[in-house]
N, C-alpha and C positions, 0 to 999 in steps of 0.2 A: 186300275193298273197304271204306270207310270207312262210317261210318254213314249222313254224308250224301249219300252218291255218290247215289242213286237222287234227291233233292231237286236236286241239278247236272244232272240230264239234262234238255235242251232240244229231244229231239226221241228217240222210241223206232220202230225198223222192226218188228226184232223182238227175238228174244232174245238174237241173234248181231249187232247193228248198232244203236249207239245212240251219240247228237251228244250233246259235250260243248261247252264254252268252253274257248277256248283259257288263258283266267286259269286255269280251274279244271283246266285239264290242266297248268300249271305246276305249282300247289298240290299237285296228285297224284303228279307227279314229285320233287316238292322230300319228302313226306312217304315216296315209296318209298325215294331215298336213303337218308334218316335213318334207316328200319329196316335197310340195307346192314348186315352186321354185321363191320365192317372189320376185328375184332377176329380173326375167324378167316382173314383173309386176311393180313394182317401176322402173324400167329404164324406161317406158312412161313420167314419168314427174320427171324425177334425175338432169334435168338441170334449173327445175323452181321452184321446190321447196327449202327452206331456210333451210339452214343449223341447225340442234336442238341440244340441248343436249341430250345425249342417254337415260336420264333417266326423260324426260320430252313428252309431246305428244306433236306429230310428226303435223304442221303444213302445209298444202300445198295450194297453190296458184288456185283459183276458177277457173277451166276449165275443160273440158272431161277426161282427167285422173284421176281427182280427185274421178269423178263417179265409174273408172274402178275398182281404189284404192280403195275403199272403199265396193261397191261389193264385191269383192272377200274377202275382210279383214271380211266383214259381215257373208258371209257364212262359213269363215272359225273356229270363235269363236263365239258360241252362246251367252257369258256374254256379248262381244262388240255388237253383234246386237239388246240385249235388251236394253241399256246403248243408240245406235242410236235410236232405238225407240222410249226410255222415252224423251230423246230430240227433239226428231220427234213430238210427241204427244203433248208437251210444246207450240211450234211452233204452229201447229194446234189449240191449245187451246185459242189460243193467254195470256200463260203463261209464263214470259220472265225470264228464271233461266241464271245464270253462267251455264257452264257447268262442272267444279267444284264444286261447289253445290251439280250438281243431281251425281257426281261421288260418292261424299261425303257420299250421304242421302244414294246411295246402301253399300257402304261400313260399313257403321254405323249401316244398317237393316241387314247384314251380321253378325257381329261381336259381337250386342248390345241385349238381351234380351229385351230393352227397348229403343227408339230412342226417344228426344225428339228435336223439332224445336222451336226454340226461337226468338223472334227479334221482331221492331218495328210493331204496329198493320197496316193492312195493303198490308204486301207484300208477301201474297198467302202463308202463313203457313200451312194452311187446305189442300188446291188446290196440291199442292208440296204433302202430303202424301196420298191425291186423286188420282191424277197423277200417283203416284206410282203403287196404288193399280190396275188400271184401266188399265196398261202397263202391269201388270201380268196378265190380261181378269180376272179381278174378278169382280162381279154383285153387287150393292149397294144392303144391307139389304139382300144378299144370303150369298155372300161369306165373304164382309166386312161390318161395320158398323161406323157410325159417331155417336158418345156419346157426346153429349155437357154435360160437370159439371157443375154442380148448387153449384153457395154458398151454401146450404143447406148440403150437404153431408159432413155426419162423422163419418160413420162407411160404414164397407162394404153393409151390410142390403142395404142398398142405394140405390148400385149400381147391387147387385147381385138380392135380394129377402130373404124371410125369409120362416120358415116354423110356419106353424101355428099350435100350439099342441092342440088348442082348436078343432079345424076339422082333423088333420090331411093332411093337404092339404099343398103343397109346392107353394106359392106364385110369382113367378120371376115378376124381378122389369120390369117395362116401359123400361128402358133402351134397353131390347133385349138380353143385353149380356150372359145370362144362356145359349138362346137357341141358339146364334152361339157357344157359347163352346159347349153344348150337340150336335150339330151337327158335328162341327169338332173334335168331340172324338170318332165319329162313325167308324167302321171298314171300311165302304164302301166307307168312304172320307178321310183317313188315307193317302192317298195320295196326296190330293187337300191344298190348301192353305186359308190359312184364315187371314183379317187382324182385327184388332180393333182398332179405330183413336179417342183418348180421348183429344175431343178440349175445349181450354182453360182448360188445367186438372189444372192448379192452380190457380183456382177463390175460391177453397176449399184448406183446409191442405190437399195434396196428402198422407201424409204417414199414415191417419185416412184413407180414404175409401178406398185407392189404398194397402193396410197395406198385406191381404193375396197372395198376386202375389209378392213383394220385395222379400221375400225370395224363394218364389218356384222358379222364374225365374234363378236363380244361379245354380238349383239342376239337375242332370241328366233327360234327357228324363223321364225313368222309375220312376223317384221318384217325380214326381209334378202332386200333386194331389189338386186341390180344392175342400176343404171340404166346404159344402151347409147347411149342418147339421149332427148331430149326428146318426151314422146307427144303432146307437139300439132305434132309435126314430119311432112311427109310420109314414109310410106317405103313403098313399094312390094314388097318383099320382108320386110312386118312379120308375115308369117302364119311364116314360116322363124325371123326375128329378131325378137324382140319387142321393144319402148321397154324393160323391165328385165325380170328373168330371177329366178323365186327362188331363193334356195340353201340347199338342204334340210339334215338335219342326214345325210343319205348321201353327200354331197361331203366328202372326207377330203382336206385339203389338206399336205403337206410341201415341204420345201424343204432343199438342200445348201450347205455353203457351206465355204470355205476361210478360213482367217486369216492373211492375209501380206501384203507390197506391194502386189499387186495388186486389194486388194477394200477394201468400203467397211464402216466402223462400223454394226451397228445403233441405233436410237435407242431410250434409255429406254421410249417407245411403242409399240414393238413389240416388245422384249424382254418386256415387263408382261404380252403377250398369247402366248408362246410358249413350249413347252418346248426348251430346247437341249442338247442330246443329243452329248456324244464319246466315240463306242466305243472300248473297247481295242483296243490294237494288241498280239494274242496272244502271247507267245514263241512261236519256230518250233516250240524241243522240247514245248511245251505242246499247240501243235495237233500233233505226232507222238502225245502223252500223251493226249490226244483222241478221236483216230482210233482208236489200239489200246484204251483201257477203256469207247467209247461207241459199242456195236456199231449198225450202221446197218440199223434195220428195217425198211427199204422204205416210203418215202412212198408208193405205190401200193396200201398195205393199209387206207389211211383215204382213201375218195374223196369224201369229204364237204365240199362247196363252203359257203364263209361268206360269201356274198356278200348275203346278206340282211339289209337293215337294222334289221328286228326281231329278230332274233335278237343281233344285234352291240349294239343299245339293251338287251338284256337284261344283257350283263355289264357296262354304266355305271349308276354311283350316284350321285346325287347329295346332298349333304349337308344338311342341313334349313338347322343353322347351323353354321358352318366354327366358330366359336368354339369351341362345345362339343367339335367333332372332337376340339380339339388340347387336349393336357396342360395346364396352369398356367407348370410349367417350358419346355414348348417355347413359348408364350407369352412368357416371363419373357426368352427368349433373341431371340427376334425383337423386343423392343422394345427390347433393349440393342444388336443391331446396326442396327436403325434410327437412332437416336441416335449412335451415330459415325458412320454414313455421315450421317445430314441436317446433322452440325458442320461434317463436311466441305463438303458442298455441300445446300444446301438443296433443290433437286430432285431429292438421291435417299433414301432408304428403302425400309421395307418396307411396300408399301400395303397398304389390306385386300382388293385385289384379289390380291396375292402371296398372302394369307393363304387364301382361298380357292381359290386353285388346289392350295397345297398340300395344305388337307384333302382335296380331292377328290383328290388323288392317292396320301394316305394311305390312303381309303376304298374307294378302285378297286385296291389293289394285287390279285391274283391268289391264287388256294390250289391247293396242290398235294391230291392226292382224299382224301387224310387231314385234312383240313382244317388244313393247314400252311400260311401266308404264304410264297411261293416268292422275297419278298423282305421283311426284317424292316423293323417298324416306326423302328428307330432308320439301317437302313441308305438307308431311302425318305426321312427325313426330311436325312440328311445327303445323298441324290443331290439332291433342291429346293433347300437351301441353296446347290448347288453351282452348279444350274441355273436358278434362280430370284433368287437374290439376287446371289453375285459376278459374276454374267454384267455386272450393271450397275457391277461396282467395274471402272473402266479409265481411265486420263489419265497428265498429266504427273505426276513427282517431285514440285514443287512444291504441285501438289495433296493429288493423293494418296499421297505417298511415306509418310506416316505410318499411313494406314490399311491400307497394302496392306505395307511394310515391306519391305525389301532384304538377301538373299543373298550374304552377303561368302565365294565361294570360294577364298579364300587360310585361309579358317576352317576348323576340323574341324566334317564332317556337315554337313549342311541346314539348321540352325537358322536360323528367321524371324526379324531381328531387327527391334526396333520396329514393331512390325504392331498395331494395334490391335483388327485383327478378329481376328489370331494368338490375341491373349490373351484372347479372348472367347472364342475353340474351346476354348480348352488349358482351360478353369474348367471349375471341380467342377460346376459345375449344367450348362455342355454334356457335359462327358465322360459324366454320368450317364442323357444321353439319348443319343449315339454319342458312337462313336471320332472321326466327323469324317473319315476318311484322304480319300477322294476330294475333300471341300472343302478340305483342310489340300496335298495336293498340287496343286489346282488354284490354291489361293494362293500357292504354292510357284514353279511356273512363272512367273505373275506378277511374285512378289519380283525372281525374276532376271533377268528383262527389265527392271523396274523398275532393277536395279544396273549390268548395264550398257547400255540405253539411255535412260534416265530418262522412259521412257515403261513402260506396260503394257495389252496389250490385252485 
């Protein structure tokens, strides 16, 4: 034990039972780690596995060390043994993600007041923040709830309920949703997690019914409050339904959505406050390549439920100043794409609220138990770019045909031409911070919608 251990104890029975603090049992944990000596556990397999970059996840070559590896790396960080699990539970489900992806989607449920998944219909958007929920031990219709939107919905009333002044009586919609926020506001699950999965949230204008959460979601624990109705109003069933409702930081809200005819744009104002998330669509032989070198070993061997709020605040950080987070260079880049998008149109750029989301999501990335980033800093910074800034580049040709730049396939290869954000990626001061591929092919899609429908979404 450490020197000061006998000074942290707050309560002695006897010699065999004595109360610590929970801080001081973090501390205690955190310093047994560091004397882990990883060193003799990585020499089992230092001569088979491939050499990485340090700031990339550590891959090793399929054999009984890899078991050993990874054991011990499990029990040693709880965020990496949820992170194996929700991969574990995929497998099992016969749900087939990247595993960048589900690194992705915790990082974004981390960081994002609001997470949304996007991508072609199809390839398990729902399932992926089912998945999620279901990895934390949360109960459909207890703890989480699936909202499908109806075109119908345009105002909150919709989704929430109304109150009726003719009786007095507080109505809560079909939906559900009142009564998991009334129950995750209670003192007695103030520790428990709760999630909300709004699928296809954009078959309706989101920013009509989704309108009183945009701004609450920004504001401190203490100050978000959902107001239901007016408290100088009568209601009769106000002991069930209260005039507003807090929403703690254990309400994990997501949402699905499609991009086609039939769905609506989101607005600047609520992209600013979301992460938006499009998983690959695996090749089949890669999930075949999968299956056979990523042996599946039984989600039933870690029954360990995450459903606890304090424990899930343990792996969020947050950053003192987002400035300092970020490089000079990755700085030097985000003020040079703010400047061609606000040329373009003056209400868009990179706010300093972009800037901010993305330190925190540089700061929140994950480690694998070697203390490996299980996604690199230059590849985290190029998924924000992707997700955070182009989400907002979308219009006609005439607008933005010059910043987004057009796909002539009568050409050889992909080349973007006339892009101005193109030639911001392609420079020596971005290349020197990423590759860019997932920003550079999500401008890519773009261009050639931009070519041939002189639009881009």
């Amino acid at each position: 034990m450490p020197e000061d251990f006998n000074e942290n104890v707050i309560y002695k029975h006897d010699d065999n039972l004595l109360f610590i603090s929970n801080d001081y049992y973090l501390d205690l944990d955190k310093k047994a780690n560091d004397k882990l000596d990883k060193q003799e556990i990585i020499s089992i397999s230092s001569q088979e596995r491939a050499q990485e970059n340090n700031d990339s996840e550590v891959n090793s070559g399929q054999n009984e060390s890899k078991g050993v590896i990874e054991e011990a790396f499990t029990l040693a960080d709880p965020e990496y043994s949820f992170l194996d699990k929700l991969y574990q539970n995929a497998l099992d489900k016969k749900l087939y993600y990247k595993k960048e992806d589900l690194y992705n989607l915790h990082i974004s449920i981390k960081t994002s007041p609001l997470t949304i998944i996007s991508g072609m219909s199809g390839t398990g958007k729902t399932k992926m923040a089912q998945l999620y929920a279901e990895t934390l031990g949360l109960e459909l219709e207890e703890e989480y709830v699936i909202l499908p939107i109806s075109p119908s919905y345009t105002e909150p009333d919709d989704l929430l309920g109304y109150l009726n002044t003719m009786n007095g009586i507080y109505t809560p919609a079909e939906t559900g949703l009142v009564d998991l926020l009334v129950e995750a506001s209670r003192e007695r699950n103030s520790d428990k997690i709760y999630m909300v999965i709004f699928d296809e949230m954009n078959l309706s204008q989101v920013e009509h019914w989704f309108s009183p959460f945009i701004s609450l979601l920004e504001l401190d624990e203490d100050e978000r409050k959902l107001r239901l109705y007016n408290k100088n109003n009568t209601c009769h069933n106000r002991s069930k339904y209260p005039a507003s409702i807090p929403i703690g930081d254990n309400v994990i809200f997501i949402g699905t959505v499609n991009i086609d005819e039939t769905t609506k744009d989101f607005s600047d104002r609520l992209l600013d406050r979301a992460n938006v998330i499009i998983p690959n669509k695996l090749r089949f032989t890669d999930i075949k390549d999968q299956l056979e070198n990523d042996e599946l070993k039984g989600v039933n061997g870690n029954g360990k439920n995450y459903d606890n709020i304090n424990n899930f605040n343990e792996w969020r950080k947050e950053p003192e100043d987002p400035i300092n987070i970020m490089t000079k260079e990755e700085l030097e880049l985000l003020d040079r794409l703010h400047n061609v998008m606000n040329r373009v149109d003056a209400q868009k750029g990179v706010s300093f609220r972009i800037i901010k989301n993305i330190a925190k999501y540089l700061v929140n990335r994950p480690k694998n138990g070697d203390n490996t980033y299980l996604i690199s800093r230059g590849d985290a910074f190029d998924i924000q770019i992707k997700q955070r800034v182009l989400t907002k580049i979308k219009g006609h040709q005439q607008q933005y045909g010059r910043l987004i730049g057009t796909i002539n396939p009568d050409s050889a290869g992909d080349k973007i031409e006339e892009s101005k954000i193109y030639e911001i990626l392609d420079s020596d001061l971005a290349q020197a911070i990423s590759d860019f591929e997932r920003t550079t092919n999500e401008l890519r899609r773009k261009a050639k919608e931009m070519y041939f429908n002189g639009y881009a979404t």
